[in-house]
N, C-alpha and C positions, 0 to 999 in steps of 0.2 A: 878478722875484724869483727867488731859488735854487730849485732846486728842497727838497724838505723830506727832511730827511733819515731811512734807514729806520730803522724803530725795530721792526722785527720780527728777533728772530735769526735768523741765518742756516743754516738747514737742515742738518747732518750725515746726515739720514734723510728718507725720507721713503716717503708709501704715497697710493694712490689706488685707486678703486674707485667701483663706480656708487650703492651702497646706505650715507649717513651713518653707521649704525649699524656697519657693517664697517671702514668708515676709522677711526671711535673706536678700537672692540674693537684693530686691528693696530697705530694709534697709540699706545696705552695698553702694548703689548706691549715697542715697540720704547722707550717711557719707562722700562719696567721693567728695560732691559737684555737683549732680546730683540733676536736678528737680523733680517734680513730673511725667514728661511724662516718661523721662529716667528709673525711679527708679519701675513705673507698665510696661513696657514697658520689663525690665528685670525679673521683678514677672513673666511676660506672658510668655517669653523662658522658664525658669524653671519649669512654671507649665507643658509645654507640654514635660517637660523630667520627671517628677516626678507622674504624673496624664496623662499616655498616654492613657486609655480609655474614655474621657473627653476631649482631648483638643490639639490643637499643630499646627505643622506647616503645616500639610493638612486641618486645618481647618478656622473656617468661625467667626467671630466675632462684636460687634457696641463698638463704643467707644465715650461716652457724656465729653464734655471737658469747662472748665471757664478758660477764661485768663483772669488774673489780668490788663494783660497791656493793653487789648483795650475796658476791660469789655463785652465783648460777650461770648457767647456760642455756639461751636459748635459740629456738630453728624461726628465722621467718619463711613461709613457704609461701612464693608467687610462681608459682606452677600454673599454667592456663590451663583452664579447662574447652571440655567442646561448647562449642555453643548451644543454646535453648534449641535452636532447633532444627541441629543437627540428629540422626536417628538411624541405630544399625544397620539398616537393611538399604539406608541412600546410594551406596556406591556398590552394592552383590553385582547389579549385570554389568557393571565395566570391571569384574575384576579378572587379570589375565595371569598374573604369579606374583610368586613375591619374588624382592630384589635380588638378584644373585649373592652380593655380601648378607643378606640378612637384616638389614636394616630397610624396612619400610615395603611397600606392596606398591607394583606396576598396574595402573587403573589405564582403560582406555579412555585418552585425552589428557591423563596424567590431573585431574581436578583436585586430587587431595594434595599436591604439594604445587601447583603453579597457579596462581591468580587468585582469586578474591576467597574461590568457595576453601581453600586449603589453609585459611585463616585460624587458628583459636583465640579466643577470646584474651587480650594483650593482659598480664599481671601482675609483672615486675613492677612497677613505677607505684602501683599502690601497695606493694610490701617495702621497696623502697622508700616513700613515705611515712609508712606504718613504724618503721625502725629508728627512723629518725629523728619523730615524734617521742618513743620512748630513749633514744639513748643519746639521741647529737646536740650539740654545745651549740655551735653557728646558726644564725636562721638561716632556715632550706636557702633563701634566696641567694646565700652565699656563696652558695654550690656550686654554682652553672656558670661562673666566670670563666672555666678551662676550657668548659665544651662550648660556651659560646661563641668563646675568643677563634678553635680551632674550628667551628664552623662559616663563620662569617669572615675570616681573614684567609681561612684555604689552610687543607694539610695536603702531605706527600705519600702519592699510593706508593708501600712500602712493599719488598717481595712478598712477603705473606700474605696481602690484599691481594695483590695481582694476583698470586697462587690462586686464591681463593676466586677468583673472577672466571679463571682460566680451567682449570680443574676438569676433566674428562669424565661427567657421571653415568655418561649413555651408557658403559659397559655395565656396569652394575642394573640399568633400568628406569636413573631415576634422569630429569632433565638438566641439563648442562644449564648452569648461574648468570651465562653469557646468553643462552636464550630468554631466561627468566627475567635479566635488564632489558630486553625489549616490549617487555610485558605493559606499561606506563608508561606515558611520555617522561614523567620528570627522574624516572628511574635512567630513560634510555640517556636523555640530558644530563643528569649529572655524572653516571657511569660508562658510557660510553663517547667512542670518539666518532667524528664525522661518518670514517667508513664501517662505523658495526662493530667495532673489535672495543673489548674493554679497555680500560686507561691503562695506559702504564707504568712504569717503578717511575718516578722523579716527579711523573707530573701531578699538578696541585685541584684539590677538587676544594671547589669555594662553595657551599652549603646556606645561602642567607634566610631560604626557607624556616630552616630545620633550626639555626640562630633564632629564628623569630618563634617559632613554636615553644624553644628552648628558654625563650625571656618569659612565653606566655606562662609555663610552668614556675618559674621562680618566682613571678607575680602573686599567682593566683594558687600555685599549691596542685596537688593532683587532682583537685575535684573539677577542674581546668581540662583534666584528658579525658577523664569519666563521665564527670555530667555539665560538661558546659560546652563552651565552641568546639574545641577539638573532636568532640564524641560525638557530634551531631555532621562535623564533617566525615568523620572515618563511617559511620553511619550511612548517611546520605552517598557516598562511595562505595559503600557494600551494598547499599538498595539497588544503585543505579545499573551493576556487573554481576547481580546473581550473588554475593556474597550470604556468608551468614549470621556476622557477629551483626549485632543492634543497636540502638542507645540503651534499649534495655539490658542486653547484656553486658553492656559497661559499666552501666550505674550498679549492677546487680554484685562486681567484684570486690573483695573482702578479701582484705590481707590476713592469715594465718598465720596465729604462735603455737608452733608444737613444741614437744618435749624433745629432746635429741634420743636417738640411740646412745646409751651409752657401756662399751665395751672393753673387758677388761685384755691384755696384751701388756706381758714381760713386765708384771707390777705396774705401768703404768694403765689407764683410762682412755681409751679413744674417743670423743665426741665426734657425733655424726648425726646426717640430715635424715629422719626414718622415709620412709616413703610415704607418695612414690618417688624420693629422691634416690641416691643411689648408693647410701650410709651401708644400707644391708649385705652390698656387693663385697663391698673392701672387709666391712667384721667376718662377714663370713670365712675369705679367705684364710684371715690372721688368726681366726679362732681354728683354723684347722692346719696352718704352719705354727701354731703356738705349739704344737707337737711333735714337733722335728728341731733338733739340734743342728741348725741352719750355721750357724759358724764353723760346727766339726766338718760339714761337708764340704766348706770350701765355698767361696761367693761365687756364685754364678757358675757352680760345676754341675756336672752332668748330673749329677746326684740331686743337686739343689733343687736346678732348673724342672727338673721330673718331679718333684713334691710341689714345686710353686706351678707349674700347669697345672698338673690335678686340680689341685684346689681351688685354681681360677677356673676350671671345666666343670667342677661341680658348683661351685658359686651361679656359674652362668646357666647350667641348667636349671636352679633351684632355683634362679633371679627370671628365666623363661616362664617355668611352670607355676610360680606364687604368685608371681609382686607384681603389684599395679597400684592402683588406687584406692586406698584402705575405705572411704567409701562405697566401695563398689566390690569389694574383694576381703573374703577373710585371710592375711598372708597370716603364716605358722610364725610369728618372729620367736619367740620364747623355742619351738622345737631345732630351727634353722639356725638360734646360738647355742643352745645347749652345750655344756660340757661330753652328754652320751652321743650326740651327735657328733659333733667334731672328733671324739673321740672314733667311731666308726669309720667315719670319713676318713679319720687317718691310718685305720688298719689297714683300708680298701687300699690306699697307696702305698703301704709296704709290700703288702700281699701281691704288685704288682700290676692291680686294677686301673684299668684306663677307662677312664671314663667318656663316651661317644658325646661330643656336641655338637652336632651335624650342621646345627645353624645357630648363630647366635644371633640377638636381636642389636647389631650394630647399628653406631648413631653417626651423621656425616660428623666433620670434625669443627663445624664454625661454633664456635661457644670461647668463652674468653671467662679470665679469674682477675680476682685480685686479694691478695691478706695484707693486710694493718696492724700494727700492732704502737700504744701512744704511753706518752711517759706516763700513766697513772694506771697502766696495765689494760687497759680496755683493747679486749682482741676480738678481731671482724675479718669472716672468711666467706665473698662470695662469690658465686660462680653464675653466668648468665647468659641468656644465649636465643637464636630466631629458631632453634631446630633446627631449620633449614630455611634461607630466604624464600619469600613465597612470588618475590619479584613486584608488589602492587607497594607504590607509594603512592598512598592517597595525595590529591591535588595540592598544592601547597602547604606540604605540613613538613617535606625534608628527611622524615624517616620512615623504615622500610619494615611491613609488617611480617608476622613470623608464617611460614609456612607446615604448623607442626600438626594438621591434619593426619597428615605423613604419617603418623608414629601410630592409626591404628587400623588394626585390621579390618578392614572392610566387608568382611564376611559375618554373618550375625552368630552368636550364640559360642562368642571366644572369650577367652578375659580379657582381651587390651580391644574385642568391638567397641565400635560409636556408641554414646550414646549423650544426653545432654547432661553439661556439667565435668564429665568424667575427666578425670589429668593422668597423662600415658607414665609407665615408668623413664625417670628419665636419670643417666647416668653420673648426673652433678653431684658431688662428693665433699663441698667446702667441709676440712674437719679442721678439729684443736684436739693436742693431746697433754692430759693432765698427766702431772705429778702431784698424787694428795690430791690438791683442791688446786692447787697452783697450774697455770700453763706451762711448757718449756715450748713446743711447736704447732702451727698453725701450715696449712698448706691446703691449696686447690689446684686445679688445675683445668682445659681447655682440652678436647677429643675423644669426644662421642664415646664409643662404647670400651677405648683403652681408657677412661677415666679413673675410674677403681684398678685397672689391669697397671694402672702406671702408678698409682697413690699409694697402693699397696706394696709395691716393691722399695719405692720409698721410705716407707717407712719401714721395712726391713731393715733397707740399709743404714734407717738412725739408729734405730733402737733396736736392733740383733747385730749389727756390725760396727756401731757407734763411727759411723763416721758424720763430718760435719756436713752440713746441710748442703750450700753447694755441693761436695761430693756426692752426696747422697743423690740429689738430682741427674748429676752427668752422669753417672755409672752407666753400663749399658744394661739394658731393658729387653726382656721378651716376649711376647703374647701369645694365649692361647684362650683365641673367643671364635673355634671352627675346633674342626678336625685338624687342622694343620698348624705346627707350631711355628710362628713367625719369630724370627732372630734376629738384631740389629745390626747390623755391620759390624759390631766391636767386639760381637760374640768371637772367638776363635774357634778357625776352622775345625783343629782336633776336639773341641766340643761338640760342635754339631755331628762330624761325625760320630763319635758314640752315641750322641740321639740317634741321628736313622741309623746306625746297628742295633740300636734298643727300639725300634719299630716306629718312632716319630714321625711323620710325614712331616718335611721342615721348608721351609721358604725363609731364606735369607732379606732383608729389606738392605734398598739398597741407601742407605742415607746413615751418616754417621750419627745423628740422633734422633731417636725415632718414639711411638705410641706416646701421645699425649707429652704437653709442654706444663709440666708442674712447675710450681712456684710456691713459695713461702718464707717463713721466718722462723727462727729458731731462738730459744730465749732462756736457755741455761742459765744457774747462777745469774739473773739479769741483763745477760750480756745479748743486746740484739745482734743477731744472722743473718743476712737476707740470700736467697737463693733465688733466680732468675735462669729455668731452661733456657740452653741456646736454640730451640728449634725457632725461637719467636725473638721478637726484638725489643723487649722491654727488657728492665734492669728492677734492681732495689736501690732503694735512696733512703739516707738514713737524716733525721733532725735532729741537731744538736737540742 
C-alpha cells in the first residue's frame, strides 16, 4: 500500500525546547505573529517559572542569533559576573579541596554556592532585553503571558524537577538542592512539603509572587530588575544576610554583542558563542576530528570512539588551562583553532597518545535551552541557566537567585580566582551552522560540562554521518571529561570491551540516554526539523 499521505501542515516556524510549557508559551507567540526572538524570548520566562532549579530571572545566560535581514550573526552574552566587592583572597582560609567530579571547590560552611554570599551579579534578563530591543516584533509586554499564566494558575513538578530537587551532591562535596530550599522561607514554602521533603511529580506549585514580579517586568521593562523596585528589594536582601550583589551592582549591568567564533567544518561554518562561553570547547574538538575519516571507521566504533575522546581530552585540557574571561585572560584562540594545531593534535592520536585529564572542570546539569527558527528565516539559539541554585529567594519576588560563585576558585593567583566583575568559563554552546551564508541547523543544549561533549557528537552525526536531526540527537553518546571514559547504555558491550583491551578505564552509565539533553532544528532545502532529546520532556512544535 502507498504510503499515507501527510495531513499535518507544513511548518513555516518552528520552536523546541526541553520543558512542554515553554514550547506552548513560544508557540502561542510565534501564532500571534511574533518572531522567532519574541517566541524563545517567551519560552525563557516560562522556563524560569516551570524549571526554577535551572534557570530564571536570577540568572546568567548567551544567546547566538542569524538575521535574515543583514545576513550576520551575532552573540548576546549575559554571563554574570562576580560582584564589586567580591575579592580573591575572601574565601583562602575556608578552602578544604576541590569537588571530587571537578566541578566547583569545597569551602568550609560551603558560602560560595548556598545562601546570599554564593550570588553573582543576575544578567540574563538585560541581555534578554537587549536582544529584543534589536530583533523582536511584539512589544516585550507580550512575552510574559506563558510564564505568567504558568505561574499564577500553578504547573506540575514533572520527573526532571523532582530529579533535580532530589539529586545526591554530598558525594561529590557540594550541598544537596533539598537542603538549599530550606535556605528561605518562600523557597522552603513553595518547594517544599510540610514534612521537609521536596514536592513531588504530579503535584502543582502556584507562584503568585513570581506572576506579580513577572507583570512588573512586562510593565516597566528591565530597568524594573536593575534599577527600580526589584533591585532595591534583592538589595536590601543581600544587605540584610551578608550577601554581596548591590543596587550598584545591578544598575552597573550591560548587556554585551560579541562577534561569534566562527569555524570552518566539512565545507560548512559553525557559529559559536567565544568566551567565556563554551563556543571554543566544541570548535576545537571538530577542528581536530575534521582529520579523521569518521564514516570509514564506523559510527561509534572503537576506532571512532578513541579519536572523539582524545579530542574531547585535549579540548578539556586546553579549555582548563586557557579560557576564562577574555577580560581577565589572554586565551590563544587563533593558536587552539589553527589548522598546524589540529593538525598535531591529530598525529598525537594516531601515534597512539592518550592524552591524561585528571580533572575536568565539570558543571552541575541544571541549565535549560531553547532554538527558534520563524517564517522569514530569523534563527535564535539560547542556552541559560542558575549554575547552581543558590537556594535565597529574596522575599516576595518568586524567583530563585543563581548560585554561581561556585564556579571560582578560591585560592588567589589562579585564572578562574575571584575577583570583581570577572565571568567564570561556562560550558553554554547555543550554535547555528551555515551553508554559505545560509543556516541549515541550529542546536543547544542543558548539562554542564557534557554540553560541548554532547553538541559535538551531534553534529558529527548530521554532517559526517548525514543523518536527520532527531537521529542525530538519540544515537548513543560517550564522554571523556576525567581519566575515565563514560559509556551510555547503548554503547555495545563488544565495544567497550576493546576499549579496556585498548587501556581505556570505562564506566558504563546506566540510563538509556545520557550527557546533556540537546535540542534543535534543522532546515535543509527550507524544510523545518525539530529534534527534542528524550532525557527531558519537551518537544518541538511546528507553525503553519
Amino acid at each position: 500500500m502507498p504510503r499515507p499521505a501527510r495531513r499535518i501542515p507544513t511548518p513555516r516556524a518552528m520552536i523546541v525546547a526541553p520543558q512542554p510549557e515553554a514550547v506552548e508559551a513560544g508557540a502561542a507567540v510565534l501564532a500571534a505573529g511574533g518572531n522567532a526572538m519574541d517566541a524563545t524570548l517567551a519560552a525563557a520566562f516560562t522556563q524560569g517559572v516551570v524549571d526554577p532549579m535551572m534557570c530564571g530571572l536570577g540568572g546568567l545566560g548567551v544567546m547566538t542569533v542569524h538575521d535574515p535581514r543583514t545576513g550576520t550573526e551575532t552573540v548576546f552574552d549575559g554571563l554574570s559576573p562576580c560582584p564589586a566587592a567580591a575579592h580573591e583572597a575572601m574565601w583562602a582560609h575556608l578552602f578544604e579541596r576541590e569537588c571530587t567530579d571537578g566541578y566547583g571547590f569545597v569551602l568550609a560552611g560551603a558560602p560560595n554556592e548556598v545562601g546570599h554570599a554564593a550570588v553573582t551579579v543576575p544578567s540574563v534578563l538585560r541581555a534578554f532585553a537587549d536582544a529584543h530591543a534589536a530583533l523582536g516584533r511584539l512589544p516585550w509586554r507580550d512575552l510574559f503571558g506563558g510564564a505568567v499564566a504558568c505561574a499564577a494558575e500553578g504547573w506540575m513538578v514533572r520527573p526532571h524537577v523532582h530529579m533535580m530537587m532530589t539529586a545526591d551532591e554530598r558525594a561529590y562535596g557540594r550541598v544537596n538542592v533539598a537542603e538549599k530550599l530550606t535556605r528561605t522561607p518562600d523557597a522552603a514554602r513553595l518547594y517544599l512539603r510540610p514534612d521537609g521533603t521536596p514536592r513531588r511529580p504530579g503535584e502543582r506549585i502556584v507562584n503568585p509572587d513570581l506572576a506579580a514580579t513577572l507583570e512588573t517586568i512586562a510593565r516597566d521593562g528591565a530597568d524594573a530588575f536593575y534599577t527600580g523596585g526589584i533591585a532595591r528589594r534583592i538589595a536590601a536582601d543581600m544587605a540584610e544576610h551578608g550577601g554581596l550583589v548591590t543596587e550598584a551592582d545591578l544598575a552597573a549591568v550591560r548587556a554585551r554583542r560579541v562577534e561569534p567564533l566562527r569555524v570552518p567544518y566539512r565545507g560548512r561554518t559553525l557559529v559559536l558563542p567565544p568566551p567565556p562561553a563554551g563556543g571554543i570547547f566544541v570548535a576545537e574538538v571538530l577542528r581536530i576530528l575534521e582529520r579523521f575519516d569518521l564514516p570509514a571507521m564506523g559510527h561509534n566504533s572503537p576506532a571512532m570512539i578513541t579519536a572523539l575522546a582524545e579530542a574531547l581530552k585535549i579540548a578539556g585540557i586546553d579549555k582548563d588551562r586557557h579560557v576564562g574571561d577574555p577580560d581577565f585572560v589572554a586565551i590563544p584562540l587563533d593558536r587552539l583553532l589553527s589548522d598546524a594545531y589540529a593538525d598535531a593534535c591529530a598525529a598525537r592520536i594516531r601515534a597512539g597518545e592518550r592524552a591524561s585529564l585528571a580533572r575536568a572542570g565539570n558543571e552541575p546539569k541544571g541549565t535549560t535551552t531553547i532554538s527558534c527558527v520563524d517564517a522569514d528565516g530569523l534563527v535564535v539559539s539560547v542556552t541559560h541557566t542558575l549554575g547552581m541554585p543558590s537556594g535565597v529567594i529574596p522575599p516576595g519576588l518568586g524567583f530563585m537567585l543563581n548560585g554561581a560563585m561556585n564556579w571560582y576558585d578560591p585560592r588567589p593567583g589562579r585564572p578562574t580566582s575571584i575577583a570583581p566583575g570577572k565571568r567564570r568559563f561556562s560550558s553554554m554552546s547555543p550554535l547555528i551552522v551555515l551553508e554559505g551564508t545560509t543556516p541549515v541547523a541550529t542546536l543547544g543544549a542543558p548539562g554542564g560540562a557534557w554540553i560541548g561533549v554532547a553538541l559535538a557528537q551531534v553534529l558529527v552525526n548530521l554532517l559526517d554521518f548525514g543523518m536527520g536531526i532527531q537521529e542525530a540527537v538519540m544515537a548513543p553518546r560517550i564522554s571523556a571529561t576525567s581519566e575515565t571514559l563514560d559509556l551510555s547504555l547503548r554503547i555495545p558491550r563488544a565495544t567497550e570491551a576493546a576499549l579496556t583491551a585498548d587501556g581505556y578505564r570505562v564506566k558504563r552509565v546506566p540510563t538509556t540516554f545520557a550527557f546533556a539533553g540537546v535540542h534543535g532544528i534543522a532546515m535543509w532545502d527550507g524544510a523545518l526539523e525539530g529534534a527534542a532529546d528524550p532525557q527531558r520532556d519537551g518537544y518541538a512544535a511546528g507553525v503553519p
